[in-house]
N, C-alpha and C positions, 0 to 999 in steps of 0.2 A: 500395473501391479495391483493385486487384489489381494486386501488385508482383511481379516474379519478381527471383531471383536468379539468378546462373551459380555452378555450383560446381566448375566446370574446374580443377584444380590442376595448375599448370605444375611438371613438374621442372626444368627451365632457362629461363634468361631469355631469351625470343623474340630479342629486338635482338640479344643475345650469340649467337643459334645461326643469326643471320640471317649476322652479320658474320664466324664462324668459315667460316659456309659460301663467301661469297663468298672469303675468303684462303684454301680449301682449292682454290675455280674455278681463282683465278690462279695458286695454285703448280703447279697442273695444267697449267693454262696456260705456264708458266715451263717445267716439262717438256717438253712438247709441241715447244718454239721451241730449248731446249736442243742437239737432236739435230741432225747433219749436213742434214738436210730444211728442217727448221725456218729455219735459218740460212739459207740458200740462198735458202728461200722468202721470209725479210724483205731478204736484198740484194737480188734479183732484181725485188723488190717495191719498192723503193727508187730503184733505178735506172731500171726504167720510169716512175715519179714524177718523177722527175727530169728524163728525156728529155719525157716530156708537159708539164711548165710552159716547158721553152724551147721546145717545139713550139708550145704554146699562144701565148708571147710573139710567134713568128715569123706562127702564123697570123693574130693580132689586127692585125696591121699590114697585112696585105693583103683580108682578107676581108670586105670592104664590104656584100655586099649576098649574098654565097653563105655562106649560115648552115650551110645543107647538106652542100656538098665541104666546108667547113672542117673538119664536124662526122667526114664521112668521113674526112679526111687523118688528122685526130687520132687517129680509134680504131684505122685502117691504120698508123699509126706505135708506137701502142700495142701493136696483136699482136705487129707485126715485129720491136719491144724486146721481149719476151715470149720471141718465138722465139730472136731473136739473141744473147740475154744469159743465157739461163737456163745453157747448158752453163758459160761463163766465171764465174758467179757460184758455179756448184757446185763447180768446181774452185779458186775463190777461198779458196772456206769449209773444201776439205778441205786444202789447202795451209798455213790458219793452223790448221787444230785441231791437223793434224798435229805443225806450229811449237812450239805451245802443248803439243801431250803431250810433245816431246822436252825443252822445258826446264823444267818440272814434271821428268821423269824426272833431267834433267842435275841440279836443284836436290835432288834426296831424295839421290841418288847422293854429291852433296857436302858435303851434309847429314851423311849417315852416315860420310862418309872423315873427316872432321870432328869427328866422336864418337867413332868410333874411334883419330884421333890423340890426343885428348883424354885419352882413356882410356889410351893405351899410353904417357902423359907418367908416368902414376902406377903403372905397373907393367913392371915390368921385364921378366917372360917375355913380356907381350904386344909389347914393344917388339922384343924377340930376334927372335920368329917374325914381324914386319912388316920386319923387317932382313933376315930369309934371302931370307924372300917377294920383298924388293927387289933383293936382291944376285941372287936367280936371274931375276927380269925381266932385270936389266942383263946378265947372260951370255947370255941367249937372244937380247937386243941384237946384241948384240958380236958372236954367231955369225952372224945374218943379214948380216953387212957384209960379213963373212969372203969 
């Protein structure tokens, strides 16, 4: 009787390099949708979804026996959301990231005035040179009224 063995020696556990690889596809993946395209491309994608289940609702009520033009109106309604929606959905998406970077920036901005008041409660010269800094804001004020 003639046995063989395998003497393959794994340095990692297959399962484990199966499953790191799949969470490596989808952070890839996560990337990919991250970017202005990306986004655009899932509203865009969304919205034509959307218009096709009430197309779909509207056509199942009348198409009896025309399996066909139903089939047509649908995909023709499909392109024309495709077409119609993409520029409105791109400009959707750059209008909130944009939203979204300015109050990330407004948030670090008051974040840091924040820390800087903080700091200038325990220290006196920092407090001094935040007082000229302010008192010459308000005179540059005061000129522009003039």
């Amino acid at each position: 009787m003639i046995t063989s063995a395998s003497i393959e020696l794994y340095t990692e556990h297959r399962g484990l390099a199966r499953i790191q690889g799949a969470m490596d596809y989808l952070r890839q993946t996560g990337a990919r949708l991250a970017g202005a395209r990306g986004a655009s491309s899932m509203l865009l994608t969304a919205a034509v979804a959307a218009l096709m289940v009430a197309a779909n609702e509207l056509i199942d009520s009348w198409s009896d026996g025309h399996l066909l033009a139903a089939w047509m109106v649908l995909w023709g309604i499909a392109f024309a959301g495709m077409a119609l929606l993409a520029v409105p959905a791109r400009n959707a998406v750059a209008l909130v990231r944009s939203g979204a970077k300015a109050w990330a920036e407004a948030r670090r901005h008051a974040a840091e005035d924040e820390k800087t008041w903080n700091a200038a409660l325990h220290d006196a010269r920092l407090m001094a040179d935040l007082s000229r800094a302010m008192n010459g804001i308000a005179v540059e004020d005061m000129r522009r009224y003039r």
